[in-house]
N, C-alpha and C positions, 0 to 999 in steps of 0.2 A: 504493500500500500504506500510504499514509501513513492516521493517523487523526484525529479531533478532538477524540475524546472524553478527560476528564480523570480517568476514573474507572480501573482496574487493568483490564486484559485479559484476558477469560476462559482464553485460548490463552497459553499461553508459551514459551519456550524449556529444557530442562531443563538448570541447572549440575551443575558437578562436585558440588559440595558437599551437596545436593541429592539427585542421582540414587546416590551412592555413601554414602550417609548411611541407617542407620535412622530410618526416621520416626515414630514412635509419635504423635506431635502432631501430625499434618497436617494432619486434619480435625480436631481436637477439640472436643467442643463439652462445656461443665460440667455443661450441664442440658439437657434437651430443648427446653425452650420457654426464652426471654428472659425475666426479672423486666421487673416492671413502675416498677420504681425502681431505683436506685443512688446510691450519696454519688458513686463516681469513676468513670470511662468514659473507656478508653486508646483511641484510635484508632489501628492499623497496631500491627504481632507481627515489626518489626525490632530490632534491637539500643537504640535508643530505647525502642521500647512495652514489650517488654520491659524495659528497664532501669529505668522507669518504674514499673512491676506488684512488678520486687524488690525496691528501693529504697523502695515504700511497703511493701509486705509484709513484707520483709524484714528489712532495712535499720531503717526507719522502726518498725517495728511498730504500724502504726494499727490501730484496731479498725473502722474504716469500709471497709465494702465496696467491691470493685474488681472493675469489669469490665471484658477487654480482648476488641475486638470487628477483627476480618482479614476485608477481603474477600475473599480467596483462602486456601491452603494456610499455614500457620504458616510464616513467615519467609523468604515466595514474592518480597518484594521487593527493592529494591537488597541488604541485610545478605545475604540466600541467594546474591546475585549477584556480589560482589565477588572484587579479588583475592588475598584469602588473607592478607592481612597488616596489622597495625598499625605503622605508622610514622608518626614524629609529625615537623611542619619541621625541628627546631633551628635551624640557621641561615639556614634556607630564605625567602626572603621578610623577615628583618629590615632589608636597606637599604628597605625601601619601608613597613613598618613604621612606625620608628624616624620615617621623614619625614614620615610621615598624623599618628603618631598620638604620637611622644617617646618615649626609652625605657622608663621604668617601664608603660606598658600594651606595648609590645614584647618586652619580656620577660616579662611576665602573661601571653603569649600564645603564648610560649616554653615555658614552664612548667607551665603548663595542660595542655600535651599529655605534656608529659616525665612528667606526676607520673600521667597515667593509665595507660600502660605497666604499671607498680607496683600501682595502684589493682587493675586488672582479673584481674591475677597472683596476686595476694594474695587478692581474693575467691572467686576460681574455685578456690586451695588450700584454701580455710574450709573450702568449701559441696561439694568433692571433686566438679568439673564437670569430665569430660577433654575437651578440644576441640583436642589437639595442638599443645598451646602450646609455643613457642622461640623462646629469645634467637636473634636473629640480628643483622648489621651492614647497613643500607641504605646502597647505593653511588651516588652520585649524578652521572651521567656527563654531562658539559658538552662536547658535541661540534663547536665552533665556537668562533669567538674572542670574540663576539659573547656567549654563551652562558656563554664561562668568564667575560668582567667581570663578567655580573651575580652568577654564583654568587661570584667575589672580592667585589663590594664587600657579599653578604650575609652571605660571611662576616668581613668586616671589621667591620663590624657587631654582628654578635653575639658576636665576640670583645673588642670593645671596650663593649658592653653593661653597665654596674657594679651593674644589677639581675638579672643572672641570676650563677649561685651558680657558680664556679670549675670546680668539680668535673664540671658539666655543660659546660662551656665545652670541659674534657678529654677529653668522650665523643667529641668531634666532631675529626676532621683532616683537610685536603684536601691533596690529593699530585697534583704536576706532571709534567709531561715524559713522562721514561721510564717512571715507577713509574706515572705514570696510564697508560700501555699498556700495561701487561704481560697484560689478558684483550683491549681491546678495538685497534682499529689507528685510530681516529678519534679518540679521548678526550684535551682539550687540557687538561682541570682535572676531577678528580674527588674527591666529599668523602663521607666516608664519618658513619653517623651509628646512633645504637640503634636497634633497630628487633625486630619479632618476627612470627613466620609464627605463623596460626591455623587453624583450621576454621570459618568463623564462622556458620553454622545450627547445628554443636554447641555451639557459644559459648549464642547466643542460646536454643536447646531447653531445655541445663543449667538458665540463668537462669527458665526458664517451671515447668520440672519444680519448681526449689524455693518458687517462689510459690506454683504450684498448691497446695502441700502445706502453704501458709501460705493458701490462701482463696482465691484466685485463682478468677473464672469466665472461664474463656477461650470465647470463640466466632469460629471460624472460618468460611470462606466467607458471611459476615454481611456485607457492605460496608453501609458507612454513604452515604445517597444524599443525606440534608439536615439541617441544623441549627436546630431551630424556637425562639428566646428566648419562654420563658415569662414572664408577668407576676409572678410570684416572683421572677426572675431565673434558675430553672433552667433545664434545654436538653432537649427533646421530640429525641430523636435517632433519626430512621426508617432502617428498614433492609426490605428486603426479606420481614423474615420477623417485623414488626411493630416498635414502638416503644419504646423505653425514655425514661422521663424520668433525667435527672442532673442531680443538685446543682454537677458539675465534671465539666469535659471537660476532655481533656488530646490534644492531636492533635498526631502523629509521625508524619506522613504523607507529610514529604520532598518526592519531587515530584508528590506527586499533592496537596498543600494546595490548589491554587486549585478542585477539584469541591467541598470543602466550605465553603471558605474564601475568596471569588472577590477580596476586597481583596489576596489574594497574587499574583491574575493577572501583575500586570508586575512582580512581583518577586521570585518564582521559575519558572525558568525549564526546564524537562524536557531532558537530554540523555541520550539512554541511549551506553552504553558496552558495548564487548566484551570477551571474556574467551578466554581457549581454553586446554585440557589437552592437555598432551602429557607423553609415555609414553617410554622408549628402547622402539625395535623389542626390541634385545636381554633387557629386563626391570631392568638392572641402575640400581644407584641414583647420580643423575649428580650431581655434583661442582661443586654451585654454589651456594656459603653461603651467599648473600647474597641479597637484595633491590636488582634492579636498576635506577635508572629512568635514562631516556634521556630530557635535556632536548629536542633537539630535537626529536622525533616526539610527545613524552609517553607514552613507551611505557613498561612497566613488567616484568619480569619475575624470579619468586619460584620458591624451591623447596618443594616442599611434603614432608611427613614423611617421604613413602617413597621421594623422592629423585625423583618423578616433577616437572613444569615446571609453574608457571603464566602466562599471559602475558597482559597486557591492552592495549589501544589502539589502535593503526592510525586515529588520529583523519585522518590524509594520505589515506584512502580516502575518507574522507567530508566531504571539504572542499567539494564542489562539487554541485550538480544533477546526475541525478536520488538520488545518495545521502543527501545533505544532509537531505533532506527525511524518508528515511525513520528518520534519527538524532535530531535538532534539532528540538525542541518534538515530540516524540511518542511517546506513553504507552502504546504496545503492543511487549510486548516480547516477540513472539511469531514476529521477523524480525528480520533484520539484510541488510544489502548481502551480496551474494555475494562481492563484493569486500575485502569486511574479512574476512570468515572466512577466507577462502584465503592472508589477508597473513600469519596467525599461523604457517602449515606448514611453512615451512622458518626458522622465526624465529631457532633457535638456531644451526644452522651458519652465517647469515647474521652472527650479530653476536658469537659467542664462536672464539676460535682452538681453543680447547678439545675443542670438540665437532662441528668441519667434517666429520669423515668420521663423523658419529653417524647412524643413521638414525630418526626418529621414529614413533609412531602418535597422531594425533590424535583421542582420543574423547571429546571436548564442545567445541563450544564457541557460547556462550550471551550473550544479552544481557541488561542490567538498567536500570532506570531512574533516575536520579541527578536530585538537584536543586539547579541551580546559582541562587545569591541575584544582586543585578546587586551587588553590592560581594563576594562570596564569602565572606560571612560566615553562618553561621545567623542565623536567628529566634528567641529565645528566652526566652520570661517571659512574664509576665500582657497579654493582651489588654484587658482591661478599660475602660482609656483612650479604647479603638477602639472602643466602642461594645458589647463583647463578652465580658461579667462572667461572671465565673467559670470564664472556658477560656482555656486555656494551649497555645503551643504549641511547640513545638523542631522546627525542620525548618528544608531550603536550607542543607544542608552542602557542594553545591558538591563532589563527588567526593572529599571528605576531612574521612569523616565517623569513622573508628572508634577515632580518639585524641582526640575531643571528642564524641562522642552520649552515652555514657554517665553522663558526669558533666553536662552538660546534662539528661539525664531524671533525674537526680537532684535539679538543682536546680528544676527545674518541679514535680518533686514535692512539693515544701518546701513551696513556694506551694500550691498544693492543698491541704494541710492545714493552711496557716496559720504552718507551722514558721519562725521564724528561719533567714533562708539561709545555711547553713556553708559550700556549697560556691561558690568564688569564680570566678564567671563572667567570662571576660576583658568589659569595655566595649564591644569591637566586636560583642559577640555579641547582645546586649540587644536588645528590641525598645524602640523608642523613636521618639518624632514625628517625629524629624529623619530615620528610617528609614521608619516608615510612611508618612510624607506627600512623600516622594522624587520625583518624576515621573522 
């Protein structure tokens, strides 16, 4: 069942988010037929191309036209498929940080995320986008002894950080012993951190709706199949249903960059992920604040507004042959193991005391395609160096992309029109020789 191909999947799986979502933009297309020109050309209608489209329209206020071009349904890729929530590290990952890379970029890195939280809160209050946004607290459960050092010395780490700001240092606490098991019976260190549940195709729709209405031509089910450089420098960009030339390409393509982008081949990598909703049999709205993840499995689960579950990972089903194959490097997300879907169904009485004699209904659960960089950083900034003038792109988020994509399509936007860039992109994120020329 595996596939080869690097392009999107005709067939796919249908999310929560998705099937229980008005779609008004699914198919949208602006115009009947494609222009024959454009100044800018978004590739992919995720929380990037999007954010990219409002940021120049919006945001930006350019007078140069923008076209954003989906090969499938408005917002069919990983952003429709995820689970439900923005949370950013905090102290996640800073012992190893701090030692790659010194504190003042480890806390830039810190920070970055902390302050998009805010960012996207704030804009979606402007611009009156509802997408079921909430504060909530992500609980981060270290189930091994192995598993709480490293969560200690991360947050040893980011507590002793003298470039991240106090205030943030206090968002974050991690609690031992007893007080770490009072929901779970395994939990040897758990740290708790901001965090907030979304809707995130209403996220991304809201953002298309107000571009649209700034100029935006959206075309859907359009895939882009190749990138031709012009002897101008512009880009001949073919698609199925003929050709547009741009002045500027901008490609948010995650993990399908290496179909049009093949230098990205070894170094981003396709892993899709699963998801699944669950329901109480009885209807009622279950009793769990927070944002769970589970360091040893990498499992995750979220509560969503109506009190219903989300739960994502079961990466332990797909460790090995013949599953392996149909998760790891492949781009149709039209299947998943039988095995991982069945691991979501009893997920809750399995790991909360709370809810053992709860019974559940499971009705989705779906898979989406992620794309892992080999250092788990994005891609991000002008190509140009590479041989590939005037296209840009942000992708290879590495399954943690939605408290850094949007300020990413923001900053590639800048670049596209020439802007001085205000928004400060952490250094690991850059695209740069010492990145592109990696073996």
């Amino acid at each position: 069942m595996t596939t080869t191909s690097s392009f999107p999947s005709e067939k796919t799986t249908l999310s929560y988010w998705m099937g229980e979502a008005d779609r008004p933009l699914a198919k949208h297309r602006s115009t009947e037929e494609l222009p024959e020109e454009v100044d800018i050309l978004i590739i992919g209608s995720g929380l990037s191309g999007a954010g990219a489209a409002f940021n120049l329209l919006v945001e930006y206020g350019t007078d140069k036209s923008v076209m954003l071009l989906e090969a499938r349904d408005v917002c069919s890729g990983a952003t429709g498929r995820n689970g439900g929530h923005m949370r950013s590290y905090y102290y996640l990952k800073q012992d190893e940080y701090v030692k790659n890379f010194g504190e003042e970029v480890a806390a830039d890195l810190c920070m970055f995320e902390h302050y998009e939280l805010d960012k996207i809160e704030e804009l979606t209050k402007k611009y009156d986008i509802d997408y079921n946004f909430k504060r909530r607290r992500a609980f981060h459960a270290y189930e091994d002894e192995e598993a709480a050092a490293t969560g200690q010395r991360d947050y040893d780490a980011f507590v002793k950080n003298p470039f991240i700001p106090q205030d943030v240092k206090d968002s974050v606490n991690v609690v031992y012993g007893e007080e770490a098991q009072k929901e779970y019976n395994t939990v040897k260190l758990g740290g708790f951190t901001p965090a907030s549940s979304l809707w995130p195709y209403k996220l991304v729709t809201g953002l298309l709706k107000v571009a649209l209405e700034k100029g935006l031509n959206l075309q859907t089910n359009t895939p882009v199949r190749e990138l031709d450089l012009l002897e101008d420098k512009t880009w001949l960009v073919k698609t199925p249903r003929g050709s547009v030339r741009a002045k500027k390409v901008i490609a948010t393509t995650n993990a399908y960059t290496r179909a049009i982008l093949p230098e990205f081949n070894d170094k981003i990598t396709p892993l899709k992920g699963v998801v699944s909703h669950l329901k109480s049999e009885s209807g009622k709205s279950l009793d769990v604040n927070m944002i769970h993840l589970f360091s040893g499995e990498d499992d995750y689960i979220s509560v969503c507004h109506d009190g219903s579950l989300i739960i994502g990972g079961g990466g332990e089903t797909y460790e090995e042959s013949p599953n392996k194959e149909m998760m790891v490097d492949c781009l149709d997300d039209s299947f998943f193991p039988d095995e991982t879907g069945k691991y979501f169904v009893d997920y809750p009485t399995r790991n909360y005391k709370s809810l053992a004699n709860e019974k559940f209904v499971n009705d989705y659960t779906w898979t989406g395609c992620r794309g892992y960089s080999y250092d788990e950083f994005p891609f991000v900034g002008d190509l140009s160096e590479f041989g590939r003038p005037n296209l840009y792109v942000s992708a290879g988020f590495s399954g943690h992309g939605m408290p850094r994509v949007f300020s990413c399509a923001a900053y590639v936007s800048e670049l596209a029109i020439g802007k001085n860039p205000t928004v400060k992109v952490p250094a690991p994120f850059k695209v740069s020789a010492e990145r592109m020329n990696k073996e």
